[in-house]
Predicted model as a PDB file, atoms N, CA, C, CB and O in Angstrom, pLDDT in the B-factor column:
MODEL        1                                                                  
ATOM      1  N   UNK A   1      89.882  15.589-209.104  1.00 70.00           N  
ATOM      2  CA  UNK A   1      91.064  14.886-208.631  1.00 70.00           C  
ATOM      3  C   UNK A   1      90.763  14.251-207.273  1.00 70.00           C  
ATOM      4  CB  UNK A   1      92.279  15.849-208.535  1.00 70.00           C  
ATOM      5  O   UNK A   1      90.135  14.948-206.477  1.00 70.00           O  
ATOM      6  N   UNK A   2      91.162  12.908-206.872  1.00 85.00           N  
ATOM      7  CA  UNK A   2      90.732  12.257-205.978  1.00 85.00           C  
ATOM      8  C   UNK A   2      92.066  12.561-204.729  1.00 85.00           C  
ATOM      9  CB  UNK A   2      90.398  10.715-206.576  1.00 85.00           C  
ATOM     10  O   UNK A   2      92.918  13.429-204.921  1.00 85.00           O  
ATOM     11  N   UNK A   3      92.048  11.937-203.835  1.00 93.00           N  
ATOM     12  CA  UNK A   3      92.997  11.641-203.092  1.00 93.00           C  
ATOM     13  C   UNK A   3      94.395  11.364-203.118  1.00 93.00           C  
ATOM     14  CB  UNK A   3      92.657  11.003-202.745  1.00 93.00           C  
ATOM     15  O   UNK A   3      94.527  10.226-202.667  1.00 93.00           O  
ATOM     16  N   UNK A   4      95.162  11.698-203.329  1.00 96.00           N  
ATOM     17  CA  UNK A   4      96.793  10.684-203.109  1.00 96.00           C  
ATOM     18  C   UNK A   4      96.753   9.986-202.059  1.00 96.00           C  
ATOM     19  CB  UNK A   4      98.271  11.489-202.866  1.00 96.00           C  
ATOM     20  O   UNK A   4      96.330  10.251-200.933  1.00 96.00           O  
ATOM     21  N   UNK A   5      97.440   8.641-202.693  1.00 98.00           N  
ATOM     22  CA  UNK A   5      97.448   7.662-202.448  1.00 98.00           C  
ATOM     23  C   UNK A   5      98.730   7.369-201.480  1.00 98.00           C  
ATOM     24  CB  UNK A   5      97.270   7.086-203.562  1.00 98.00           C  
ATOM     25  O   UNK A   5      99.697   7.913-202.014  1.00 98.00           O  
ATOM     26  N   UNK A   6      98.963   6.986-200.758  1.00 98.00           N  
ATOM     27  CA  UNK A   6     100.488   7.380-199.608  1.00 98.00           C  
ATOM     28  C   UNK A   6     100.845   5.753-199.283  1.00 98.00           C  
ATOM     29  CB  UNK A   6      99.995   8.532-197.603  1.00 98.00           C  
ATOM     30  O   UNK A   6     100.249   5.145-198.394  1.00 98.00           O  
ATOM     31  N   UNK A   7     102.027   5.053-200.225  1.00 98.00           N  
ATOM     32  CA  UNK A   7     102.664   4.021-199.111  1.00 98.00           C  
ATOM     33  C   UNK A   7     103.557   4.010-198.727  1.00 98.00           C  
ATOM     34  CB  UNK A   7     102.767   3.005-199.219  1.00 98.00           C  
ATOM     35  O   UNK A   7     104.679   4.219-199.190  1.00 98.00           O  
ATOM     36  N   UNK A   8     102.881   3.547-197.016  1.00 98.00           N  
ATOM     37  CA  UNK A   8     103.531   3.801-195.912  1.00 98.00           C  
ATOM     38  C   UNK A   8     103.927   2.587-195.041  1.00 98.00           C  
ATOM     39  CB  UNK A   8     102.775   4.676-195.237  1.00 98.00           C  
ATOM     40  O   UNK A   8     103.313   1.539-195.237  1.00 98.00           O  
ATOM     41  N   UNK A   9     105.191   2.640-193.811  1.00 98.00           N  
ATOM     42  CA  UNK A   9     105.373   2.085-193.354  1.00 98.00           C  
ATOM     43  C   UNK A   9     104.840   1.742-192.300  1.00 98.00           C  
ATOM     44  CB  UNK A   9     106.014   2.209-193.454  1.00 98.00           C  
ATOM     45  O   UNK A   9     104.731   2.500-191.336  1.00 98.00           O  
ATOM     46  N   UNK A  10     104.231  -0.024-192.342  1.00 97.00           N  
ATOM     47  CA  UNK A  10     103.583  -0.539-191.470  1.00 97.00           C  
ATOM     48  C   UNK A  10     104.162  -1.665-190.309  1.00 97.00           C  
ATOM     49  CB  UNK A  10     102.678  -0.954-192.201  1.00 97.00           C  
ATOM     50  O   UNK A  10     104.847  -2.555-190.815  1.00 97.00           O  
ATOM     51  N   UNK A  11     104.012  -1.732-189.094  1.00 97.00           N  
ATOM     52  CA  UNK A  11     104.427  -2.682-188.130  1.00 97.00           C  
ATOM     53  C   UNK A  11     104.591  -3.609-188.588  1.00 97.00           C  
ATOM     54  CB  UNK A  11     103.800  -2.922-187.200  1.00 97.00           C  
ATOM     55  O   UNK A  11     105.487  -4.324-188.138  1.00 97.00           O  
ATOM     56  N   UNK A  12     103.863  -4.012-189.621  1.00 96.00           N  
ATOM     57  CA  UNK A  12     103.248  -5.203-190.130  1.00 96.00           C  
ATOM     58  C   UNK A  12     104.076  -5.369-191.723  1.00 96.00           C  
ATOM     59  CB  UNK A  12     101.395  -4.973-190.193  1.00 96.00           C  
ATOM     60  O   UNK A  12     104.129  -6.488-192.231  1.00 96.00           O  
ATOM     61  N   UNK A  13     104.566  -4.418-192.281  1.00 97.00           N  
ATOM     62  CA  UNK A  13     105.329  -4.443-193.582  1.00 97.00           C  
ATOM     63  C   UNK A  13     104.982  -2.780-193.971  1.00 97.00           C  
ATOM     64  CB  UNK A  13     104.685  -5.793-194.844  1.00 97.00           C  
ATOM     65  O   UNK A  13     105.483  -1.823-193.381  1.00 97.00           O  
ATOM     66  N   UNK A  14     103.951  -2.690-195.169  1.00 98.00           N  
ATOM     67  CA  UNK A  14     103.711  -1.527-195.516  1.00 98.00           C  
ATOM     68  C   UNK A  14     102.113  -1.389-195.837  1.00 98.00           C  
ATOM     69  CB  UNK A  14     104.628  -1.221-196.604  1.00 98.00           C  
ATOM     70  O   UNK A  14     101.410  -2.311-196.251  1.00 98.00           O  
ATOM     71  N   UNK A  15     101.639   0.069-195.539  1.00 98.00           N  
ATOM     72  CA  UNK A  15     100.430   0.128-195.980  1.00 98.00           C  
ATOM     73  C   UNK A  15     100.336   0.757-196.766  1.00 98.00           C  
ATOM     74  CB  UNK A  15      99.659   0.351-195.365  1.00 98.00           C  
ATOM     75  O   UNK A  15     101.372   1.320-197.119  1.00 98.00           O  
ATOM     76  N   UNK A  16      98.759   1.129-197.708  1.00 98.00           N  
ATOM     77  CA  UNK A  16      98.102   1.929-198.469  1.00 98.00           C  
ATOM     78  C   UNK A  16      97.201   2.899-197.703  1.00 98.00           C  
ATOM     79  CB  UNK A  16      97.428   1.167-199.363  1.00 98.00           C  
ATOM     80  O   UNK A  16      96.136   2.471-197.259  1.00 98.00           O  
ATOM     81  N   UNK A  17      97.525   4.082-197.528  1.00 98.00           N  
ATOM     82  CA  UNK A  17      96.359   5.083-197.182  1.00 98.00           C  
ATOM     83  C   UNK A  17      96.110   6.112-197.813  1.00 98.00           C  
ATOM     84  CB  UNK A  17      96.406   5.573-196.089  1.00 98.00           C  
ATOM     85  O   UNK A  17      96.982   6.911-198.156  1.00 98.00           O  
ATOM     86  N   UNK A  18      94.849   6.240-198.061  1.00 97.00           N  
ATOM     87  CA  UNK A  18      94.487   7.603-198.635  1.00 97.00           C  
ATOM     88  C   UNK A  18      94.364   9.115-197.980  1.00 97.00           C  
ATOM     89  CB  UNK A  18      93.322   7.380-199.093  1.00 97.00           C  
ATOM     90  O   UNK A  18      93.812   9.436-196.928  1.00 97.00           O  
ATOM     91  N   UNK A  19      94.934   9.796-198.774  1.00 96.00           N  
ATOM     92  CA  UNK A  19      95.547  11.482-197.914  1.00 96.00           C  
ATOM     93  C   UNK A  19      94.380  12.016-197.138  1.00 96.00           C  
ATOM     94  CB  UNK A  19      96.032  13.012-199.182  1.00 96.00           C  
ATOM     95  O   UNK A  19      93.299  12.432-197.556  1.00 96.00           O  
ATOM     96  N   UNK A  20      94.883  11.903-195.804  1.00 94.00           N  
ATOM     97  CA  UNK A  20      93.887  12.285-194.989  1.00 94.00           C  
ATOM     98  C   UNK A  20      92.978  11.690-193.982  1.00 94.00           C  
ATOM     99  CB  UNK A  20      93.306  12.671-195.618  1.00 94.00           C  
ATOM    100  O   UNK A  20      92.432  12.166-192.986  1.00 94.00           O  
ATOM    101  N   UNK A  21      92.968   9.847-194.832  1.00 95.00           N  
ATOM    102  CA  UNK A  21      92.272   9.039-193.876  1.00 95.00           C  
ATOM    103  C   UNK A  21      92.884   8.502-192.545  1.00 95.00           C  
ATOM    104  CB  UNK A  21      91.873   7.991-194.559  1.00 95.00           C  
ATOM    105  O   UNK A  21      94.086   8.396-192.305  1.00 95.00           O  
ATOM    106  N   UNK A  22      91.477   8.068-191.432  1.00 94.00           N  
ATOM    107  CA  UNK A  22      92.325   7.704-190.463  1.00 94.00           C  
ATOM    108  C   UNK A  22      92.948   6.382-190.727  1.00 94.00           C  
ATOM    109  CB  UNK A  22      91.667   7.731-189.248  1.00 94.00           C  
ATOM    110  O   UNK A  22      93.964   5.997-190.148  1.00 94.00           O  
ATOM    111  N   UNK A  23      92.240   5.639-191.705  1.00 97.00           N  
ATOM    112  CA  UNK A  23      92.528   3.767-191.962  1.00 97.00           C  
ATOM    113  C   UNK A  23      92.981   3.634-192.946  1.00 97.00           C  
ATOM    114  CB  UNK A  23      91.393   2.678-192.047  1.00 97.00           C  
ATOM    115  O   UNK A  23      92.845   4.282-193.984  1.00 97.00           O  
ATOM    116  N   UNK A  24      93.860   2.347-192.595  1.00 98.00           N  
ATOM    117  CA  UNK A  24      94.645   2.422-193.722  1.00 98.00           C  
ATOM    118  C   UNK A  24      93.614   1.057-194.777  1.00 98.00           C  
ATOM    119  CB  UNK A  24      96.593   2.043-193.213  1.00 98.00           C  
ATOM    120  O   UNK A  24      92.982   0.074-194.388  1.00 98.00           O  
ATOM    121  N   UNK A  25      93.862   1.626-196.215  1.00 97.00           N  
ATOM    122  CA  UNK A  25      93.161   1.484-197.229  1.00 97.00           C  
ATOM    123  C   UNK A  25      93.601  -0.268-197.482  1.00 97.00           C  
ATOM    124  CB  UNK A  25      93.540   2.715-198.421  1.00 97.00           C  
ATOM    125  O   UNK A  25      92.823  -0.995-198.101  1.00 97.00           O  
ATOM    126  N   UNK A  26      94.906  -0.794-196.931  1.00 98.00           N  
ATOM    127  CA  UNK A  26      95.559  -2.078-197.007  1.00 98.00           C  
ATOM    128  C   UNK A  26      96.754  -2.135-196.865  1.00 98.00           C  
ATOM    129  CB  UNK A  26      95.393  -2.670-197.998  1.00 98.00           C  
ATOM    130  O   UNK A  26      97.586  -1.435-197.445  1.00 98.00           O  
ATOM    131  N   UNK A  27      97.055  -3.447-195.640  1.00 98.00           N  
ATOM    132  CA  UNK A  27      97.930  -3.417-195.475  1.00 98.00           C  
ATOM    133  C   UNK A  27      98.686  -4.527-195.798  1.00 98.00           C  
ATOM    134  CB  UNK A  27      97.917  -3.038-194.628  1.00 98.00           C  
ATOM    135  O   UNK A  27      98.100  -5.590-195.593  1.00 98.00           O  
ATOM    136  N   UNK A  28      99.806  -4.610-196.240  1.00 98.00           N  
ATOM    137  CA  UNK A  28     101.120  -5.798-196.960  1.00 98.00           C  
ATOM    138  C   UNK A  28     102.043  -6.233-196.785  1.00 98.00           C  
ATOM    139  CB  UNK A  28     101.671  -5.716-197.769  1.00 98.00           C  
ATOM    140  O   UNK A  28     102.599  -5.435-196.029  1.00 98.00           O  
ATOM    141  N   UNK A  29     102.718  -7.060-196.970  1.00 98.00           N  
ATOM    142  CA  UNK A  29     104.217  -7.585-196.362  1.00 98.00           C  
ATOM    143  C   UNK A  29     105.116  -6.790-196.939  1.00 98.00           C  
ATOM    144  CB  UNK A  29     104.686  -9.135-196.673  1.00 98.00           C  
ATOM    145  O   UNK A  29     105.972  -6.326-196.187  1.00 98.00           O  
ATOM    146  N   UNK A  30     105.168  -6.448-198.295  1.00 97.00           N  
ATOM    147  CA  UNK A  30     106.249  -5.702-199.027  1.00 97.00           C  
ATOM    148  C   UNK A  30     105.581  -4.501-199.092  1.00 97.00           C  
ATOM    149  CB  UNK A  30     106.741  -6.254-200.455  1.00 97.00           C  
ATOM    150  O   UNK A  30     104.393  -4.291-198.845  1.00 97.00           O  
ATOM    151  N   UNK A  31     106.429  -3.733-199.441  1.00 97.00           N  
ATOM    152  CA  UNK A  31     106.234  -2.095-199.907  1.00 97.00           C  
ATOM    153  C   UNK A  31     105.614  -2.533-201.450  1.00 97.00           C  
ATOM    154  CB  UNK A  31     108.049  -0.921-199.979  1.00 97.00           C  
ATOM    155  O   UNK A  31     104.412  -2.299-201.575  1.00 97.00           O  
ATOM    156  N   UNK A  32     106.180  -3.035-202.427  1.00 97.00           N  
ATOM    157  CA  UNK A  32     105.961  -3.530-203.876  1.00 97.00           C  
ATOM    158  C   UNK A  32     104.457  -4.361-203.917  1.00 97.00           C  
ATOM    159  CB  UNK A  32     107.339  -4.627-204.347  1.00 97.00           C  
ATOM    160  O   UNK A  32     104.016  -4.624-205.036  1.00 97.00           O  
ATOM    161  N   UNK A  33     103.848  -4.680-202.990  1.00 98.00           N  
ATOM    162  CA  UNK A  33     102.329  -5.117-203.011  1.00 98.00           C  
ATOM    163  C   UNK A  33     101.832  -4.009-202.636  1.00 98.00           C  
ATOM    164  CB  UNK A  33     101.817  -6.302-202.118  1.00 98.00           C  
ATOM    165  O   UNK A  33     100.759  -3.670-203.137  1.00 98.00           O  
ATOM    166  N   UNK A  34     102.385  -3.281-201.803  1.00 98.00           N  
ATOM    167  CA  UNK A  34     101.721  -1.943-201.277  1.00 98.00           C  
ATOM    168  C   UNK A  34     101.354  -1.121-202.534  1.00 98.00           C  
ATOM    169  CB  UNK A  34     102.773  -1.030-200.267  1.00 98.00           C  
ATOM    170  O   UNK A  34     100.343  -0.531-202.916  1.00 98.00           O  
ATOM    171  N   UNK A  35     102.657  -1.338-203.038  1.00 98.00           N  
ATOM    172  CA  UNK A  35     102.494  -0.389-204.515  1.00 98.00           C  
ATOM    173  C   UNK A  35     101.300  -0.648-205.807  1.00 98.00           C  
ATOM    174  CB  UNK A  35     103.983  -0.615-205.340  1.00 98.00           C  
ATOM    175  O   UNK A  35     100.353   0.087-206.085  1.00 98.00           O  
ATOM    176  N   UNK A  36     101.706  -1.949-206.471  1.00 98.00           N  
ATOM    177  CA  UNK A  36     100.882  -2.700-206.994  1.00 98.00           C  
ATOM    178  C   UNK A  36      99.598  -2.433-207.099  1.00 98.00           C  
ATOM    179  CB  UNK A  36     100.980  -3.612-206.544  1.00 98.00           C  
ATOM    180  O   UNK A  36      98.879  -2.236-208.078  1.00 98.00           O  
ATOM    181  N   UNK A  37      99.368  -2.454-205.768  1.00 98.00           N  
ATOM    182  CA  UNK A  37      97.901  -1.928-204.914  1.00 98.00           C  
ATOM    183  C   UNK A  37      97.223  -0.706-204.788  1.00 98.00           C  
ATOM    184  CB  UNK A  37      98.002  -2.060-203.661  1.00 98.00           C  
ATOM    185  O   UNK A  37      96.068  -0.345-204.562  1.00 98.00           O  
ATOM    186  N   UNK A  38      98.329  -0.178-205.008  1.00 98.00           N  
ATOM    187  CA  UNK A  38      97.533   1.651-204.808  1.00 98.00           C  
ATOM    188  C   UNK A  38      98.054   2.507-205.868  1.00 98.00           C  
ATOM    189  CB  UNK A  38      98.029   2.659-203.169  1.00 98.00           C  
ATOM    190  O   UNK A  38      97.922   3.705-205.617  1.00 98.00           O  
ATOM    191  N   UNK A  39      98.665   2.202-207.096  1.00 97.00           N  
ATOM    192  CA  UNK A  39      98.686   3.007-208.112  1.00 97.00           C  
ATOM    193  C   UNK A  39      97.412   2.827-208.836  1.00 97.00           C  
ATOM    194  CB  UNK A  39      99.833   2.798-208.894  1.00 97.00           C  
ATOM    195  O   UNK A  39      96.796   3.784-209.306  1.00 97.00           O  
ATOM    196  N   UNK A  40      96.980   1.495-208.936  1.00 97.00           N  
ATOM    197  CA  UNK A  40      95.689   1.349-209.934  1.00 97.00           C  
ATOM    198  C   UNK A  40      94.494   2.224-209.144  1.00 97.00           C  
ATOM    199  CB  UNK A  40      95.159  -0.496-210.168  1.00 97.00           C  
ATOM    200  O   UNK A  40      93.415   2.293-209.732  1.00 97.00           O  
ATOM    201  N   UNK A  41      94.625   2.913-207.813  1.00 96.00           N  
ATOM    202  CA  UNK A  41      93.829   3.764-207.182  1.00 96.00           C  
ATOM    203  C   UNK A  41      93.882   5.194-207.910  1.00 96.00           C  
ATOM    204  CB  UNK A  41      94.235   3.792-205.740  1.00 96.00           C  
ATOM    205  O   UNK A  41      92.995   5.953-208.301  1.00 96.00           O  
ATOM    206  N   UNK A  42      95.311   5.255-207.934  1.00 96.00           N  
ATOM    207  CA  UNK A  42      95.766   6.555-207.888  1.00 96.00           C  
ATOM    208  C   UNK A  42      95.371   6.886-209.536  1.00 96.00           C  
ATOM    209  CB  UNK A  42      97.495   6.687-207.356  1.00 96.00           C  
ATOM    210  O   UNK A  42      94.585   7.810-209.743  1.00 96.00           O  
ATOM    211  N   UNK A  43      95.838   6.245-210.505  1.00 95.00           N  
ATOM    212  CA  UNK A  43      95.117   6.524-211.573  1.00 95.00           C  
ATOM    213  C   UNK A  43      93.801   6.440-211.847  1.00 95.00           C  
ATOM    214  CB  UNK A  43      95.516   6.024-212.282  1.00 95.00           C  
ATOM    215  O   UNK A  43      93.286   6.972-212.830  1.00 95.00           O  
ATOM    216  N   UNK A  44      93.068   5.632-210.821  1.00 95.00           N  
ATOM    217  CA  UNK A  44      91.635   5.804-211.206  1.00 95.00           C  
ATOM    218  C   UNK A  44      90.864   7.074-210.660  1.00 95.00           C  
ATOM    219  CB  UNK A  44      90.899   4.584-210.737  1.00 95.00           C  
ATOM    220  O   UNK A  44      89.740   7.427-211.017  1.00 95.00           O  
ATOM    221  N   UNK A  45      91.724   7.731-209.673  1.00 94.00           N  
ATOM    222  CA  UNK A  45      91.163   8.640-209.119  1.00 94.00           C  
ATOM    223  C   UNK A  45      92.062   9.887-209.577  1.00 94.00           C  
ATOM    224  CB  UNK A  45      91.003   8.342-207.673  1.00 94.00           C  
ATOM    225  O   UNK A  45      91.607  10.938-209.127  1.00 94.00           O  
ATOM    226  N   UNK A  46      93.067  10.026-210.252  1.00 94.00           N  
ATOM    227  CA  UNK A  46      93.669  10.979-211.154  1.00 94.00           C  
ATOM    228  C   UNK A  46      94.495  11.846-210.245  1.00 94.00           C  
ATOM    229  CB  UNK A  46      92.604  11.804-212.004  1.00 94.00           C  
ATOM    230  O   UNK A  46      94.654  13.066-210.306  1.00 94.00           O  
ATOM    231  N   UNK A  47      95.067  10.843-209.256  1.00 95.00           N  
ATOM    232  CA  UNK A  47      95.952  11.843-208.508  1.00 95.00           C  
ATOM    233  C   UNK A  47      97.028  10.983-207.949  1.00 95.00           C  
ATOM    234  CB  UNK A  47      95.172  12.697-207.314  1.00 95.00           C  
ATOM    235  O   UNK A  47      96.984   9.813-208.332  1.00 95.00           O  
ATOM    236  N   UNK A  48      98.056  11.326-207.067  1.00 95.00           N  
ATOM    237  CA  UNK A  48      99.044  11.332-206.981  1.00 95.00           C  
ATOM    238  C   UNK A  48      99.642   9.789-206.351  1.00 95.00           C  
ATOM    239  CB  UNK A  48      99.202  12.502-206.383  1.00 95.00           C  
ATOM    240  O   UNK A  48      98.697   9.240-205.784  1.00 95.00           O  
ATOM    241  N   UNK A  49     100.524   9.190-206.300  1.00 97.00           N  
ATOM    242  CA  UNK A  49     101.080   7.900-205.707  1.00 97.00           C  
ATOM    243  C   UNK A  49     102.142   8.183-205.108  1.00 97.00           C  
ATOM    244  CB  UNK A  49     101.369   6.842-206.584  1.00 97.00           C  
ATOM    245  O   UNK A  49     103.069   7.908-205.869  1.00 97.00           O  
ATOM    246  N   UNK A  50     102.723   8.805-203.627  1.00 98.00           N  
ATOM    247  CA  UNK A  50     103.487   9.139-202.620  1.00 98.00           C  
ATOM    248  C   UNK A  50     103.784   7.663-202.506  1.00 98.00           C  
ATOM    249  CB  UNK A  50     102.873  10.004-201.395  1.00 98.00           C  
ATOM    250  O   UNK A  50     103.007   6.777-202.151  1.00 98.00           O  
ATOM    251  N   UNK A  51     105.126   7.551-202.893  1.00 98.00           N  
ATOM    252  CA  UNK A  51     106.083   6.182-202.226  1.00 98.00           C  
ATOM    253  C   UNK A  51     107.217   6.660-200.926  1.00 98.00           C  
ATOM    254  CB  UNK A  51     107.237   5.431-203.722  1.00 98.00           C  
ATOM    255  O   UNK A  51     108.210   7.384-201.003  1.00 98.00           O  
ATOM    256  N   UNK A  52     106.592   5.902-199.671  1.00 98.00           N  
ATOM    257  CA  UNK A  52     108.010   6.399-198.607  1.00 98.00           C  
ATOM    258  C   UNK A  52     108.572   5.561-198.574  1.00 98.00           C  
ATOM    259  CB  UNK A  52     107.983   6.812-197.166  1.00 98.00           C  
ATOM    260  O   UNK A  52     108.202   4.489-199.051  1.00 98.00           O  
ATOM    261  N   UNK A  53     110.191   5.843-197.725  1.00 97.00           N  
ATOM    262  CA  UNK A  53     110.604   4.259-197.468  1.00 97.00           C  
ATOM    263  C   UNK A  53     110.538   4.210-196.037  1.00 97.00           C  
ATOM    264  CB  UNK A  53     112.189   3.740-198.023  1.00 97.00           C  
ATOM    265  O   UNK A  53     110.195   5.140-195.307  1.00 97.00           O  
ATOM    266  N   UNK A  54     110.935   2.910-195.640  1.00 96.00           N  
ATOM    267  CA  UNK A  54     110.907   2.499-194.565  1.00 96.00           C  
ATOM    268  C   UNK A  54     111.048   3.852-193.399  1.00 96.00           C  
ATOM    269  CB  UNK A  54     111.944   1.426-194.597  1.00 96.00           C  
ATOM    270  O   UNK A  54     110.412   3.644-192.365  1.00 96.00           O  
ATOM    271  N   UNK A  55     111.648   4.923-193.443  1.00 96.00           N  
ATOM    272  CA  UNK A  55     112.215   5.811-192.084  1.00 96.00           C  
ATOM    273  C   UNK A  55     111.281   6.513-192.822  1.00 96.00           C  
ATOM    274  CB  UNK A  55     113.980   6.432-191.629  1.00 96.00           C  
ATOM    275  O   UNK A  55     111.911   7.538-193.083  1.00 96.00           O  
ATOM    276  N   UNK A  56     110.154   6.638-193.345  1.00 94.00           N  
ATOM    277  CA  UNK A  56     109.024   7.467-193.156  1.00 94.00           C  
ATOM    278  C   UNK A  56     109.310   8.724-194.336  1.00 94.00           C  
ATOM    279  CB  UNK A  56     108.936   8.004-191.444  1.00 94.00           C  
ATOM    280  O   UNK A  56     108.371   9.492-194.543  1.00 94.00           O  
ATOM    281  N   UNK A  57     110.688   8.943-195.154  1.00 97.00           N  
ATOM    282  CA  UNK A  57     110.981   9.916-195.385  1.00 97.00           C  
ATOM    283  C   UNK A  57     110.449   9.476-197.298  1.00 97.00           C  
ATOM    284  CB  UNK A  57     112.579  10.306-194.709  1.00 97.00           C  
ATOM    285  O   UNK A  57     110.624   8.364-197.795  1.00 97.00           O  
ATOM    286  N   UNK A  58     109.820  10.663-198.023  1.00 97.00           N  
ATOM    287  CA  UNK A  58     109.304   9.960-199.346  1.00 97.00           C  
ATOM    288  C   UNK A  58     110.450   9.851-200.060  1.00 97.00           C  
ATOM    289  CB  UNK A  58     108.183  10.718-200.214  1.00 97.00           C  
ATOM    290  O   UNK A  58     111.561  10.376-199.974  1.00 97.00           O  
ATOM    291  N   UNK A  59     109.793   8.813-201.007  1.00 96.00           N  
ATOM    292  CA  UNK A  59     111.263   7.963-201.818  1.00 96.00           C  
ATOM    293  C   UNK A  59     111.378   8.713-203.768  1.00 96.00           C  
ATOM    294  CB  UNK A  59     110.715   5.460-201.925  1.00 96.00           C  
ATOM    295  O   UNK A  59     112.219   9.124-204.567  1.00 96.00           O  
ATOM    296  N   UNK A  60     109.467   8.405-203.620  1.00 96.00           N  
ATOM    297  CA  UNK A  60     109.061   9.077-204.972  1.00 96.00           C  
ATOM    298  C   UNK A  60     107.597   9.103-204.992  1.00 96.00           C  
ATOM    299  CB  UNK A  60     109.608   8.296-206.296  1.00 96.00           C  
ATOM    300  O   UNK A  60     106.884   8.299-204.393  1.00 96.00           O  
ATOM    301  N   UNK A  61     107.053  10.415-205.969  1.00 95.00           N  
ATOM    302  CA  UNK A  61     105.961  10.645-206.498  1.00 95.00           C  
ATOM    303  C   UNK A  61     105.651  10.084-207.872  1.00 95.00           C  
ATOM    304  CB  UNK A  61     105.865  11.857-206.453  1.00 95.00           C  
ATOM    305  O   UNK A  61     106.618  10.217-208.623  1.00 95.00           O  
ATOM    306  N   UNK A  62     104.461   9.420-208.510  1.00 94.00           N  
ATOM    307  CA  UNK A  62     104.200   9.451-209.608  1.00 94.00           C  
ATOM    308  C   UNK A  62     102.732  10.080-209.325  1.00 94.00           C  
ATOM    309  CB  UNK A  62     104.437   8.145-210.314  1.00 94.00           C  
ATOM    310  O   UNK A  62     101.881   9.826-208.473  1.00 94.00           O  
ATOM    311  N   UNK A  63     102.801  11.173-210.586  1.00 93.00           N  
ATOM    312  CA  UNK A  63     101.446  11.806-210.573  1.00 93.00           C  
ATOM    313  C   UNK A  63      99.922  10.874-211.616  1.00 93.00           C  
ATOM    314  CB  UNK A  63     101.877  13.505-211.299  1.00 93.00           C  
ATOM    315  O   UNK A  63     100.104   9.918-212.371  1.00 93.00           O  
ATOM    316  N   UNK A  64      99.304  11.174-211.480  1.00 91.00           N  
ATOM    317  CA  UNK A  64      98.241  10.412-212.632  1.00 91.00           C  
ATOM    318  C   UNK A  64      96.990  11.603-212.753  1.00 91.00           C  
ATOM    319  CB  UNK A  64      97.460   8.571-211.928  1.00 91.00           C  
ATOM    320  O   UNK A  64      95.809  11.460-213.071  1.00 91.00           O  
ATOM    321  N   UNK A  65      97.434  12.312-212.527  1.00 79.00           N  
ATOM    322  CA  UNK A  65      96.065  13.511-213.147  1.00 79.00           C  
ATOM    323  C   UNK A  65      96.435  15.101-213.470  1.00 79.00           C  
ATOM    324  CB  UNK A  65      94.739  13.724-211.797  1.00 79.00           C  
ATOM    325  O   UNK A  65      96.975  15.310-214.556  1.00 79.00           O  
ATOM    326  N   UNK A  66      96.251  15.908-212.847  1.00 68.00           N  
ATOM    327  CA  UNK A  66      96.590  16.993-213.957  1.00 68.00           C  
ATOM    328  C   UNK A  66      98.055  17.368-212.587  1.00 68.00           C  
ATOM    329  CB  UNK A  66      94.880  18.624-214.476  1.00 68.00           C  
ATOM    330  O   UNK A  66      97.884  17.496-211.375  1.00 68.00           O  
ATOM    331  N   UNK A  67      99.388  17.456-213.363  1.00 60.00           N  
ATOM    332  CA  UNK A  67     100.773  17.319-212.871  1.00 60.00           C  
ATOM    333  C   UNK A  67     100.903  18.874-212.695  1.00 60.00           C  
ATOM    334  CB  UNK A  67     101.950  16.505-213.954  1.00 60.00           C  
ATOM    335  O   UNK A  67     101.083  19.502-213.738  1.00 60.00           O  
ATOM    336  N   UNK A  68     100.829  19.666-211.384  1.00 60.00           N  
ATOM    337  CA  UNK A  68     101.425  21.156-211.041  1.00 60.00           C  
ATOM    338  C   UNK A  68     102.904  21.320-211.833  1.00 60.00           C  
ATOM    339  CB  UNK A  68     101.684  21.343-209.190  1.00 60.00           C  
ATOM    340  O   UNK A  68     103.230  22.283-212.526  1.00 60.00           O  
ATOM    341  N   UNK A  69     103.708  20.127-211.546  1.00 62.00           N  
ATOM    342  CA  UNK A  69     105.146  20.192-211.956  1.00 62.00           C  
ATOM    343  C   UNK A  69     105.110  19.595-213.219  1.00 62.00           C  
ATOM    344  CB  UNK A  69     106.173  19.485-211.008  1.00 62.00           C  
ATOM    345  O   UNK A  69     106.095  18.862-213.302  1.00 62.00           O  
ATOM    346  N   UNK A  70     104.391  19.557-214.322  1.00 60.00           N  
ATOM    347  CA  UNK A  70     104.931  18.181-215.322  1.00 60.00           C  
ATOM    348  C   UNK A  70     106.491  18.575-215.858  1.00 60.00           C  
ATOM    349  CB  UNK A  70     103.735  17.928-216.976  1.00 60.00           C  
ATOM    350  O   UNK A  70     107.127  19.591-215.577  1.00 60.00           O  
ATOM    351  N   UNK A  71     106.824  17.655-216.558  1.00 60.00           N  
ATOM    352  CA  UNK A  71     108.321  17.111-216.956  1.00 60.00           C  
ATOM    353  C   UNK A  71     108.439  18.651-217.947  1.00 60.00           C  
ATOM    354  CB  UNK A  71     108.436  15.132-218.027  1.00 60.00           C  
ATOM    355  O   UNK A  71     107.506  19.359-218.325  1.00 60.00           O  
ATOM    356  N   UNK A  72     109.696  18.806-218.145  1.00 64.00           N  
ATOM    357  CA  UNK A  72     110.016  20.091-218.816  1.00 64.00           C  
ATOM    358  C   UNK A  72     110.758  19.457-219.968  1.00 64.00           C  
ATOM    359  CB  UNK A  72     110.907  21.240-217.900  1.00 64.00           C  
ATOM    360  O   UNK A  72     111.649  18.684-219.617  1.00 64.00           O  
ATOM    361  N   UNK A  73     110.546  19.652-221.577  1.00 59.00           N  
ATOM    362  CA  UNK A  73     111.003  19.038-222.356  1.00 59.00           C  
ATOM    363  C   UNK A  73     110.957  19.001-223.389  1.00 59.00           C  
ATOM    364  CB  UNK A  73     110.935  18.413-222.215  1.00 59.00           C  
ATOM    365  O   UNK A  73     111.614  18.163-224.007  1.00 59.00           O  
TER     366      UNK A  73                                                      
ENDMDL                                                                          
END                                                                             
């Protein structure tokens, strides 16, 4: 399992960083390019896509590799 993938709010709009790094992986005008941008990470690396919003607080998770919580059903 690779990294989760975290977008975050940037001065600049929003970024992509990976959990843990100091740099950010890319940065965008919208949150929705932010996104775009770092799920095709997050599934290639089989782990998680942390969406915040703007006040820093997370909005939503989508998982892409093996899910601690999966859906109950």
């Amino acid at each position: 399992m690779g990294k989760n993938q975290h977008v975050v709010p940037h001065k600049d709009g929003f970024a992509v960083k990976g959990e843990g790094n100091s740099k950010y992986t890319k940065i965008t005008s919208t949150q929705k390019e932010a996104i775009d941008y770092a799920r095709p990470i997050a599934k290639n690396q089989e782990s998680e896509l942390v969406i915040h919003r703007p006040n820093g607080q997370i909005r939503a998770k989508d998982s892409y590799g093996n899910d601690s919580y999966p859906p109950k059903g």
